[in-house]
C-alpha positions as a Python dict, from the first residue, in 0.01 Angstrom:
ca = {
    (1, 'X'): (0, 0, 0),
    (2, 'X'): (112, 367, -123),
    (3, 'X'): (166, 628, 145),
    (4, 'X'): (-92, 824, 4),
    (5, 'X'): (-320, 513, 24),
    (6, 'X'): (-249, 478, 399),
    (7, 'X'): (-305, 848, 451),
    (8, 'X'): (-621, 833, 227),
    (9, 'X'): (-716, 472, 491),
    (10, 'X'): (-631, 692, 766),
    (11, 'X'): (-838, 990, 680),
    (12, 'X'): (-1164, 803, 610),
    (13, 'X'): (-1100, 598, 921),
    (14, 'X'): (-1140, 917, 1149),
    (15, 'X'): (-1391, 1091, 949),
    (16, 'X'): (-1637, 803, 1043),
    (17, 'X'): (-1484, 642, 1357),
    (18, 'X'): (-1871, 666, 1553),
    (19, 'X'): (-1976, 444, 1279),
    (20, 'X'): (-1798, 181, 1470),
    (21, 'X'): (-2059, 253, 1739),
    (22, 'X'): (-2347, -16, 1658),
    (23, 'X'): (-2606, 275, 1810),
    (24, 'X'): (-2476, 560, 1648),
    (25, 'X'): (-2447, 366, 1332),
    (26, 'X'): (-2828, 265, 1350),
    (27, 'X'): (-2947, 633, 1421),
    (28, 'X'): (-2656, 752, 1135),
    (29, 'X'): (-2863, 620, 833),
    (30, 'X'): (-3245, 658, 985),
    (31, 'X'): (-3164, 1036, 996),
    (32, 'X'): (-3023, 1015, 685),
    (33, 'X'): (-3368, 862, 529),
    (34, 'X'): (-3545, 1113, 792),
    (35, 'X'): (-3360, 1396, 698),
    (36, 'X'): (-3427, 1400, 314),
    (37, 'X'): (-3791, 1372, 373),
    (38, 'X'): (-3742, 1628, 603),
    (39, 'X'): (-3585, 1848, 356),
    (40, 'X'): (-3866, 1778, 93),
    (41, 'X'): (-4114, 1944, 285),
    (42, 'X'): (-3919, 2238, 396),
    (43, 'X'): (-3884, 2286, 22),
    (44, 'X'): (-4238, 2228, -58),
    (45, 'X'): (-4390, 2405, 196),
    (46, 'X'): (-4190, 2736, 66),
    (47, 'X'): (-4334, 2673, -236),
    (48, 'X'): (-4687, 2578, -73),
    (49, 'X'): (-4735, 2977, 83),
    (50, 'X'): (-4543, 3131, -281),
    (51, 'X'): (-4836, 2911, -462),
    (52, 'X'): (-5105, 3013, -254),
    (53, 'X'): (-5010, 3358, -180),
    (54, 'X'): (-4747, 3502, -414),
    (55, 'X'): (-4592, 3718, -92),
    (56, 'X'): (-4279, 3742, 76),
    (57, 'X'): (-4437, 3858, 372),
    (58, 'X'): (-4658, 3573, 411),
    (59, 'X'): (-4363, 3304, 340),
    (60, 'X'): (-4157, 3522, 616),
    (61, 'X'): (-4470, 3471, 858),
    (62, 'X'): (-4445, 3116, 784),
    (63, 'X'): (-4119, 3053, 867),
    (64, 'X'): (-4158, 3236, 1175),
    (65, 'X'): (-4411, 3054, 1295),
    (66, 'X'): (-4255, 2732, 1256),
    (67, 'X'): (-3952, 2858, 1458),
    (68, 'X'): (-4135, 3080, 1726),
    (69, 'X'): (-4203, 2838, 1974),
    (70, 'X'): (-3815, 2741, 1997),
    (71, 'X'): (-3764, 3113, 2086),
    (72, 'X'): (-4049, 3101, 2372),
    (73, 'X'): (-4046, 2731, 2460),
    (74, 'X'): (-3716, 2647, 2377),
    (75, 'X'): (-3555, 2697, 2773),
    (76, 'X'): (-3833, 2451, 2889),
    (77, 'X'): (-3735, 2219, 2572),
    (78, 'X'): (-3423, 2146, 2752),
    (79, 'X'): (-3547, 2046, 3081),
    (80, 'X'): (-3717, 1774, 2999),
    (81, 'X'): (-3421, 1653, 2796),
    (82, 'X'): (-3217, 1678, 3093),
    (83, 'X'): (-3499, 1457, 3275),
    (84, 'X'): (-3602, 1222, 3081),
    (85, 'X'): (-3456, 945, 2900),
    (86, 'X'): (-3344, 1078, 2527),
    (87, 'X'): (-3421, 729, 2333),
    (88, 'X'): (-3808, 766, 2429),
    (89, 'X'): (-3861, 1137, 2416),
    (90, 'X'): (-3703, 1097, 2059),
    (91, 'X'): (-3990, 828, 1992),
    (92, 'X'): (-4214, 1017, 2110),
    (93, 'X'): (-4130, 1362, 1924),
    (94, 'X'): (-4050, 1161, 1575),
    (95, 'X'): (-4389, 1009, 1590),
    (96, 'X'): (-4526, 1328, 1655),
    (97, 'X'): (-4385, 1463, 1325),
    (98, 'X'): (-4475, 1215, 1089),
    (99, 'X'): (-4855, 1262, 1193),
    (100, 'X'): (-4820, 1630, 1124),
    (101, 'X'): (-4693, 1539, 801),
    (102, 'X'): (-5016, 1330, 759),
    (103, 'X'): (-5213, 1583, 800),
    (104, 'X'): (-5071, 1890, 585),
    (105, 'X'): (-5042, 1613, 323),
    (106, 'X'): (-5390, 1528, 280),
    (107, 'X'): (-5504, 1897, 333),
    (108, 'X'): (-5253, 1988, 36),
    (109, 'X'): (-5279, 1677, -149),
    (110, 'X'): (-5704, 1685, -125),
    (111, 'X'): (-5704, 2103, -255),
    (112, 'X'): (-5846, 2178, 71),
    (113, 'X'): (-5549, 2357, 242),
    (114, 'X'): (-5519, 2717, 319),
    (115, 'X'): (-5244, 2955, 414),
    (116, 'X'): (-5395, 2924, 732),
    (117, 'X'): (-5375, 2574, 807),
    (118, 'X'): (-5011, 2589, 676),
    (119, 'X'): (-4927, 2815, 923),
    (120, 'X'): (-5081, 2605, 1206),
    (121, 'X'): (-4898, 2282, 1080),
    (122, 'X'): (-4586, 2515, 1092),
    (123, 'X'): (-4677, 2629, 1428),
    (124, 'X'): (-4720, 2231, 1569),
    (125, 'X'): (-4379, 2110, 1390),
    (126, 'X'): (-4200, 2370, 1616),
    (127, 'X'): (-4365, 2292, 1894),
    (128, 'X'): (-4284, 1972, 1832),
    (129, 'X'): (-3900, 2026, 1794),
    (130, 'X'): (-3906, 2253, 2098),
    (131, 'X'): (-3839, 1896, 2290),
    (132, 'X'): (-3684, 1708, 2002),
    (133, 'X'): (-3402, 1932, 1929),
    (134, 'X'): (-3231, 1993, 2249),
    (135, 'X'): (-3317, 1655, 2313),
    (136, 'X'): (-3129, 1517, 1977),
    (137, 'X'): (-2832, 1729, 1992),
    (138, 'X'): (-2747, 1611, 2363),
    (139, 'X'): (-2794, 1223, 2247),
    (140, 'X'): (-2497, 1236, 2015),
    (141, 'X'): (-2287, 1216, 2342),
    (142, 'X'): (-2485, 903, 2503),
    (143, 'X'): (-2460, 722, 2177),
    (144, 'X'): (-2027, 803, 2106),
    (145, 'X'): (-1921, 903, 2441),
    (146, 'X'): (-1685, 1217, 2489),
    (147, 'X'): (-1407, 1150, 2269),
    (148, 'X'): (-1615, 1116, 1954),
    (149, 'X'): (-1883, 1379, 1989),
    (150, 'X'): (-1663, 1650, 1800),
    (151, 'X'): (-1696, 1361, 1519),
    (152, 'X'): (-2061, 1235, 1557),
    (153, 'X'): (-2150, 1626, 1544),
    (154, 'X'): (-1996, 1660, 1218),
    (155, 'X'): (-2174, 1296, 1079),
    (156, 'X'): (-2475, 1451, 1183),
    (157, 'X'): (-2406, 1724, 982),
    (158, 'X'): (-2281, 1497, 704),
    (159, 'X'): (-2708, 1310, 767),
    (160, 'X'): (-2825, 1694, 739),
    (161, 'X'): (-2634, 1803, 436),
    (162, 'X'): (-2664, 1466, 212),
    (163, 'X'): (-3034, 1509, 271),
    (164, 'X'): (-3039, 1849, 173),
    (165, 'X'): (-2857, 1776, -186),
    (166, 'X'): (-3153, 1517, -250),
    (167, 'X'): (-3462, 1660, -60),
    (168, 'X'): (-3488, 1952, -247),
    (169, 'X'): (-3348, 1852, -576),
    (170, 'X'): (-3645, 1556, -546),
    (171, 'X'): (-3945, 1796, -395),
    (172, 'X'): (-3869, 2036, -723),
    (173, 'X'): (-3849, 1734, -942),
    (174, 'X'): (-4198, 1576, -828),
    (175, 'X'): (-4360, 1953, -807),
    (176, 'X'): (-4257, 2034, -1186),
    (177, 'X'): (-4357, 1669, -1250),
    (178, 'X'): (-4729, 1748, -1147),
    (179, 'X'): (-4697, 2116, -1290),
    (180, 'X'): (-4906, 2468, -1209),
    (181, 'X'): (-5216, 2283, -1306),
    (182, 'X'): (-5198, 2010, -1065),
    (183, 'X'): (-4962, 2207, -801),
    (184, 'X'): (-5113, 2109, -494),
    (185, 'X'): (-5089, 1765, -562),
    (186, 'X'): (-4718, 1724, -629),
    (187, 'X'): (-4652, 1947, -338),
    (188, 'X'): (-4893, 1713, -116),
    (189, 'X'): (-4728, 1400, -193),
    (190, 'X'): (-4350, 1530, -119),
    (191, 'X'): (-4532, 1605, 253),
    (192, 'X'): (-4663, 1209, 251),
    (193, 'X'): (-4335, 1098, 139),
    (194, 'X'): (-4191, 1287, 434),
    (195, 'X'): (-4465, 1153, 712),
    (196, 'X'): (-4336, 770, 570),
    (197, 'X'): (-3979, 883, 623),
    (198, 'X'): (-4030, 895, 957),
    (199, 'X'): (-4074, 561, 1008),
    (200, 'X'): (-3644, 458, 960),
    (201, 'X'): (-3523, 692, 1265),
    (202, 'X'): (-3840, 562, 1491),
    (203, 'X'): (-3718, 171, 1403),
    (204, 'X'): (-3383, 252, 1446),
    (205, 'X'): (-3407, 431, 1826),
    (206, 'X'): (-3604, 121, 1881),
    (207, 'X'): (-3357, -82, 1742),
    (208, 'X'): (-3074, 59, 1963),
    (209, 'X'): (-2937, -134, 2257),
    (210, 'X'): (-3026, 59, 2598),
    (211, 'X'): (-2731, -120, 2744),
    (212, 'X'): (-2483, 36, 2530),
    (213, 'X'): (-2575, 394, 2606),
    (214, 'X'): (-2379, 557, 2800),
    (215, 'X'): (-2599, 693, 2988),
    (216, 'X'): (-2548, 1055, 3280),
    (217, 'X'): (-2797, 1092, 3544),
    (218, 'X'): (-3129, 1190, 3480),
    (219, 'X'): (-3175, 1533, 3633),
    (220, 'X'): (-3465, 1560, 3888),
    (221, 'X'): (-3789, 1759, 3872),
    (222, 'X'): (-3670, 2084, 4100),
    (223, 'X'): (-3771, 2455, 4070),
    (224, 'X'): (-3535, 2724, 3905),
    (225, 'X'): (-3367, 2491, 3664),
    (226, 'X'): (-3432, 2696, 3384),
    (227, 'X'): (-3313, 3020, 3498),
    (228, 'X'): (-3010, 2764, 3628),
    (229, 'X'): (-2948, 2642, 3244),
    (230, 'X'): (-2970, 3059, 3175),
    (231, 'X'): (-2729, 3145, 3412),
    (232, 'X'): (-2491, 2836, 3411),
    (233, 'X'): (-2469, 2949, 3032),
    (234, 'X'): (-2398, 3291, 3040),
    (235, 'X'): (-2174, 3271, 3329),
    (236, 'X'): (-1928, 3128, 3102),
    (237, 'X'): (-1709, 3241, 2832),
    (238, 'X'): (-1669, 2970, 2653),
    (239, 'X'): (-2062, 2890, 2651),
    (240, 'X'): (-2166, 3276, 2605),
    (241, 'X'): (-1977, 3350, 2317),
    (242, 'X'): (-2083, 3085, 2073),
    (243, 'X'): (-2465, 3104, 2212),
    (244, 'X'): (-2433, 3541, 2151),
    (245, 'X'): (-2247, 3461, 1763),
    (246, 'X'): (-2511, 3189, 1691),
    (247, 'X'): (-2823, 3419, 1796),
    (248, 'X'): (-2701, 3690, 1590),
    (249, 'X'): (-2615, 3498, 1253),
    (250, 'X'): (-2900, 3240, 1303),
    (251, 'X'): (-3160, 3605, 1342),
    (252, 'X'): (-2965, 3792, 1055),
    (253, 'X'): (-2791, 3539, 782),
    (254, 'X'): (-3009, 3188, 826),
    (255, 'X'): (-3264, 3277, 630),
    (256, 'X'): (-3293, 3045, 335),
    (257, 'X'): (-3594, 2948, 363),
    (258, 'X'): (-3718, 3287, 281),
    (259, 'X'): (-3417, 3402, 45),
    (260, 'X'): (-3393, 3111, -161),
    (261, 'X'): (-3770, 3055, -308),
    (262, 'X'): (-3722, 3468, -348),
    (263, 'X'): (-3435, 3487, -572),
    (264, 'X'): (-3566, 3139, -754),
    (265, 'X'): (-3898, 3276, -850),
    (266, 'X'): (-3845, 3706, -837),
    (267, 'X'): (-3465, 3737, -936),
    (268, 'X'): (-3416, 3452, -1206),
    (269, 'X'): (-3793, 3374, -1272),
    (270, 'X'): (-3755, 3018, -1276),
    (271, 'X'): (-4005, 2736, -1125),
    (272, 'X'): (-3978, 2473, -840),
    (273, 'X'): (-3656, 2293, -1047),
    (274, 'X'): (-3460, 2551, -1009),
    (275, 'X'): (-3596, 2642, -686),
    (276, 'X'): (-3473, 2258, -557),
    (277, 'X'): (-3212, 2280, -748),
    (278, 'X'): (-3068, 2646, -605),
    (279, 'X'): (-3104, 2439, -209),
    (280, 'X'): (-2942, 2146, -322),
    (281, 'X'): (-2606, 2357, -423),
    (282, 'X'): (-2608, 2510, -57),
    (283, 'X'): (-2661, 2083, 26),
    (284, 'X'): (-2344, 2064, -152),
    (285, 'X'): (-2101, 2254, 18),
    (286, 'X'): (-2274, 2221, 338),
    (287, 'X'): (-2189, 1824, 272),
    (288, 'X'): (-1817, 1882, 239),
    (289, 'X'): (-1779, 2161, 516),
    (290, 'X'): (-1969, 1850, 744),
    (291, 'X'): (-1657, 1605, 651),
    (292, 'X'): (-1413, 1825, 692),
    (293, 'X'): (-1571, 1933, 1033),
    (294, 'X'): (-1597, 1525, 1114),
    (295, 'X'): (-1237, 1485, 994),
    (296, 'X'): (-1135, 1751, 1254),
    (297, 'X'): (-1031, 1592, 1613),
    (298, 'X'): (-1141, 1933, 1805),
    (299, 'X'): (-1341, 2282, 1723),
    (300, 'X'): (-1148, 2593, 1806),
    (301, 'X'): (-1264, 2917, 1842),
    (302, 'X'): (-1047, 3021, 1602),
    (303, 'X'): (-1211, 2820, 1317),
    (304, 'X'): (-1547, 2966, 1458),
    (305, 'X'): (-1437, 3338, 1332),
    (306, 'X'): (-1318, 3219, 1014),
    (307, 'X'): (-1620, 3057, 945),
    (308, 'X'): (-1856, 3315, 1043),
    (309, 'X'): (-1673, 3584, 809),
    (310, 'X'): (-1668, 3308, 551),
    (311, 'X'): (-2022, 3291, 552),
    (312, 'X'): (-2126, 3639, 525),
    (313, 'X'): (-1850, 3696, 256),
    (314, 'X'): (-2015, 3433, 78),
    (315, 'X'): (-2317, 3534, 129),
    (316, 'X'): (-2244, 3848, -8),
    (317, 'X'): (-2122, 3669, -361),
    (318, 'X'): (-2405, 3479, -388),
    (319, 'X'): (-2640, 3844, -349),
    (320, 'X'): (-2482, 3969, -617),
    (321, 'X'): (-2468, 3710, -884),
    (322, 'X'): (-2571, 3809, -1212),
    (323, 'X'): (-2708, 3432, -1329),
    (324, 'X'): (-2812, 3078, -1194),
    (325, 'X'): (-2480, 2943, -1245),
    (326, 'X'): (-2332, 3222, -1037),
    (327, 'X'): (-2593, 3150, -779),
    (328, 'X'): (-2537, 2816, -733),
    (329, 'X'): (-2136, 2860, -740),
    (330, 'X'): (-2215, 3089, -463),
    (331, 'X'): (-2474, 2907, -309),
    (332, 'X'): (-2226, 2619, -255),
    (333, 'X'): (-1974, 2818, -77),
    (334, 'X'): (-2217, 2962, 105),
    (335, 'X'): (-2330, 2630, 265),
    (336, 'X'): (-2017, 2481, 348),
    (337, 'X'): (-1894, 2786, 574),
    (338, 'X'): (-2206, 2824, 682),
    (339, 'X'): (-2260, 2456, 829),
    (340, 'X'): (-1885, 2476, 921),
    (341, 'X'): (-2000, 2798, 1121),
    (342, 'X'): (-2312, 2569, 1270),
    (343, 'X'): (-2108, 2250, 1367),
    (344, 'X'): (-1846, 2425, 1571),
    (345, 'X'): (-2086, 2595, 1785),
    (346, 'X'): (-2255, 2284, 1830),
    (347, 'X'): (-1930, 2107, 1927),
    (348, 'X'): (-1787, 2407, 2154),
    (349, 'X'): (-2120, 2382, 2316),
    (350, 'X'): (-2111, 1988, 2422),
    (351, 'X'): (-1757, 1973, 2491),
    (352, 'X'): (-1782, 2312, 2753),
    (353, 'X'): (-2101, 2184, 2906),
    (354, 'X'): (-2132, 1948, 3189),
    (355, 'X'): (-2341, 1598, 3148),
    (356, 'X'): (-2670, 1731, 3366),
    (357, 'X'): (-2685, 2073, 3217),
    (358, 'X'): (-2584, 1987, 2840),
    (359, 'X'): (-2981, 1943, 2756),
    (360, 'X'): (-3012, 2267, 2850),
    (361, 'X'): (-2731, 2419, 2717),
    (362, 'X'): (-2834, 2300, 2368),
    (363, 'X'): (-3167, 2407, 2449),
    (364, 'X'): (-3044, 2759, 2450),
    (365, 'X'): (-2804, 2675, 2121),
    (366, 'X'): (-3172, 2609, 1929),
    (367, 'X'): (-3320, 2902, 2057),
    (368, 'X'): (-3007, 3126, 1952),
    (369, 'X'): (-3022, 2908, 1607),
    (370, 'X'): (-3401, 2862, 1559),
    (371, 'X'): (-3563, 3071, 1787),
    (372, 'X'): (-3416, 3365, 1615),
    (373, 'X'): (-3590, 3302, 1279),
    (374, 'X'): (-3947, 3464, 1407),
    (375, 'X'): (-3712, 3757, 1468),
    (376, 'X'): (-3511, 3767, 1120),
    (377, 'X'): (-3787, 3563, 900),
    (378, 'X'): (-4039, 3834, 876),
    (379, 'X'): (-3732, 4117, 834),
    (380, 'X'): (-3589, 3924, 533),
    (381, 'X'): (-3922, 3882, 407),
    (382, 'X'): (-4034, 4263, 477),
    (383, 'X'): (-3651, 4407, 345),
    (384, 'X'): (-3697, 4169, 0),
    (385, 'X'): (-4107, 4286, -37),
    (386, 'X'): (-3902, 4673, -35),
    (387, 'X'): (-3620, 4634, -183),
    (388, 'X'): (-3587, 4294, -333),
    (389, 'X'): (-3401, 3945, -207),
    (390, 'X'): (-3060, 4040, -313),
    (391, 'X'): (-3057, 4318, -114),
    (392, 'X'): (-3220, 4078, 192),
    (393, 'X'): (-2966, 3829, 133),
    (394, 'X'): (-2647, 4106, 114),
    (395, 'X'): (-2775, 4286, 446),
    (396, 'X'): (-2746, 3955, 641),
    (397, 'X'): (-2394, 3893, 478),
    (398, 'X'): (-2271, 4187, 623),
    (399, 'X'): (-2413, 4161, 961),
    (400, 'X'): (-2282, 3841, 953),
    (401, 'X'): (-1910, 3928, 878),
    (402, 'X'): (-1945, 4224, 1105),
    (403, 'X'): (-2060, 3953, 1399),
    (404, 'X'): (-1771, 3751, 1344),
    (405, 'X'): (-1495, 4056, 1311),
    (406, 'X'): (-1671, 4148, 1629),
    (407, 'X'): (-1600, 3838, 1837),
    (408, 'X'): (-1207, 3824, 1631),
    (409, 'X'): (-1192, 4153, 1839),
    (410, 'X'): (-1293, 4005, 2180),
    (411, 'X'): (-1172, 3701, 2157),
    (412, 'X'): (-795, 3925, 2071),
    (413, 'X'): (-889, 4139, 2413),
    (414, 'X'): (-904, 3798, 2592),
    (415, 'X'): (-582, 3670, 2427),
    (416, 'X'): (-425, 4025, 2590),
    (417, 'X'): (-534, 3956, 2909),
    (418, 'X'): (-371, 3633, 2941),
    (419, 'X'): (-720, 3419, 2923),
    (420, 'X'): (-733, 3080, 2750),
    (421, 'X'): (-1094, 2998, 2685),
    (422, 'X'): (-1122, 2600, 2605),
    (423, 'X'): (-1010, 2292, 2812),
    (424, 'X'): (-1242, 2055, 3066),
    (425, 'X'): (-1621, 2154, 3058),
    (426, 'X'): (-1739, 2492, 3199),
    (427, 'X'): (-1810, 2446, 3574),
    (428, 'X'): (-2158, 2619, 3778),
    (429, 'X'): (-2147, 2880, 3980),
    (430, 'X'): (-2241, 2794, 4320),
    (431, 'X'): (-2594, 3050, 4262),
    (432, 'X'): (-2649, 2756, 3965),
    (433, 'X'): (-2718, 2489, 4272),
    (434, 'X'): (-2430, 2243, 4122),
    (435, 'X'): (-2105, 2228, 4370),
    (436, 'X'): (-1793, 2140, 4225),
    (437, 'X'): (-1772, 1810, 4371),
    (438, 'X'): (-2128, 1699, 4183),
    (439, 'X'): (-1928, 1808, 3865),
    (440, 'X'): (-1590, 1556, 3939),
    (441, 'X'): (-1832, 1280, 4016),
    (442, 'X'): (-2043, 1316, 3723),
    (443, 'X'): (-1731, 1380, 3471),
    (444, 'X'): (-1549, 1062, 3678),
    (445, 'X'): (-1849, 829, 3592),
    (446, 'X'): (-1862, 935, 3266),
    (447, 'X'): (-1514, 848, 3142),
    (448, 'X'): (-1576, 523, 3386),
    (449, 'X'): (-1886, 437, 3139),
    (450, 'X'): (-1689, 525, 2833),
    (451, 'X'): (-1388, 313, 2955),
    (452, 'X'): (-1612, -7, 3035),
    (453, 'X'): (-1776, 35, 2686),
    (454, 'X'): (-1443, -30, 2536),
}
């Protein structure tokens, strides 16, 4: 074997090392299944409000509805997945979803639906994924242990991204199929097809072995533990300034699925092809930022700034180009920093965080993510009614760059002052109700778990 062959072996071997993990590897390719179905109906349902409404505003309110009970809920979201055990509540939440996606099929599908009622179906997915979020992002750990979350976060980013090169691409491809005259159809079977995909991650959390989980203590029912998870957060560096970066880009330069039907139907007056099509490029890049995130052995805070000014740069480009081509060049920069940018606040997050306040922590991460949307949805969709999505899409660009120049700046200040931010998880503050003793004991038994597993 070539050198470059054993680097090549070597390289693949630690991009997917959690794969080794039977669990992992179950829940792996159910998400992946779940995920493009997933991405099918974000796609379509863009396309559902544009269809029934022709306004930007109204796809804005949309969006925002789906994400608003994150922002309110979200704090409450993590609570429960702090108390209860993951594997279920992710049962539970999954099931959930695929009868929503029942239902807003056979409205669409029947040509009884309304903007209304697609708002309301919005409205009950984010409720839903008020408790499924947090919930999912804190399992990676039980599934992989410590040493591997920094690589199961980027696989599941690898699940996301795949799905989003062949959700969209196959939404646009079944809604041109069935064409204006039969639009409502072809959009209400891509939400069906979504409600059966489902059914792979539910059989493969059942299919997990309990055993093999590796398993904190369940926190118990006790008053104040969300203002605890709020001030546990915030109280640290390394937790605050990830959560403040992420609620700023997430309100100001996440917006795709307001920008992207925009400058597929108003700038280059195409239909739902090039609509999918335009989503799939940002699947793309997102897809190879993912593996190179999965290939890395640990996020730095560094790579966080770079990232974030890659993203708004990019997203900059892609407001300004002059045809599709350009777009989707752009478009596939644009989601690789951008999920680079995603990932390593996700990892910073779960590393710094101790076991019984991670659910929590990445409670707060959704609500800086998704909980900003009802804040930036309708002001994308209000700026590109005005002025017009390129000029939507290049305002968010620049408040993204000028986010991450911002933290560059503090993070500089810190350097000056002789602090390191980084190393073992972030400990509570005694006004947070967890001593520094429950911390060693919970971070012993961990690495005890981890160590008997192997």
């Amino acid at each position: 074997m070539s050198a470059l062959s054993r680097r090549l072996s070597a390289l693949t071997q630690r991009t997917f090392r959690s794969l080794r993990v039977r669990n992992y590897r179950l829940y792996f390719f159910g998400q992946l299944v779940s995920l493009t179905g997933a991405w099918m109906q974000a796609t379509a349902q863009g396309w559902l409000v544009l269809h029934l409404t022709h306004s930007a505003v109204d796809l804005g309110i949309t969006v925002a509805l789906q994400f608003s009970p994150v922002l309110v809920l979200g704090a409450w979201g993590g609570v429960l997945a702090d108390r209860f055990d993951k594997r279920h509540v992710l049962i539970v939440t999954q099931t959930a979803a695929t009868m929503q996606a029942v239902v807003l099929g056979a409205l669409t599908v029947t040509g009884a639906v309304h903007v209304w009622e697609v708002w309301l179906c919005a409205l009950v997915l984010g409720s839903i994924n008020v408790v499924d979020n947090p919930t999912r992002q804190a399992f990676a750990v039980e599934m992989v242990g410590r040493d591997d979350l920094v690589n199961a976060v980027g696989l599941n980013s690898v699940t996301i991204n795949a799905s989003r090169i062949v959700g969209p691409a196959l939404a646009g491809l079944l809604m041109a199929i069935a064409g204006e005259r039969h639009a409502e159809a072809g959009i209400g079977s891509v939400f069906l097809i979504n409600a059966a995909s489902f059914l792979f991650v539910i059989a493969a959390l059942v299919a997990m072995r309990p055993g093999e989980l590796l398993r904190g203590g369940l926190v118990k029912r006790a008053r104040g533990q969300i203002r605890a998870g709020l001030r546990y957060a915030w109280h640290a560096r390394e937790l605050r300034i990830p959560l403040v970066l992420m609620a700023v880009v997430g309100a100001l330069g996440y917006n795709f699925s307001v920008i992207v039907p925009l400058m597929a139907r108003n700038v280059f007056h195409r239909g739902p092809g090039a609509y999918g099509v335009l989503y799939s490029a940002m699947g793309v890049g997102a897809l190879v930022g993912a593996l190179v995130v999965a290939a890395r052995r640990r996020p730095t805070y560094r790579l966080l700034v770079v990232a974030t000014v890659a993203f708004g740069a990019f997203s900059l480009l892609a407001s300004v180009a002059s045809t599709l081509r350009l777009e989707m060049a752009a478009l596939v920069l644009m989601g690789g920093a951008g999920i680079v940018f995603v990932s390593t606040t996700n990892a910073l997050l779960q590393l710094h965080s101790i076991g019984s306040m991670r659910g929590r922590v990445m409670a707060l991460w959704a609500v800086a993510f998704l909980g900003s949307t009802p804040i930036g949805a309708p002001l994308t969709g209000v700026l590109s009614s005005a002025f017009g999505p390129r000029v939507a899409m290049g305002a968010g660009g620049a408040a993204t760059m000028a986010a991450g120049l911002a933290v560059l700046t503090v993070l500089r200040r810190l350097r000056d002052d002789g602090v390191v931010l980084g190393g073992a998880p972030a400990e509570a503050t005694a006004d947070v109700a967890v001593d520094s003793a429950d911390i060693a004991v919970e971070m012993v038994a961990e690495q005890t778990a981890e160590s008997t597993r192997t």
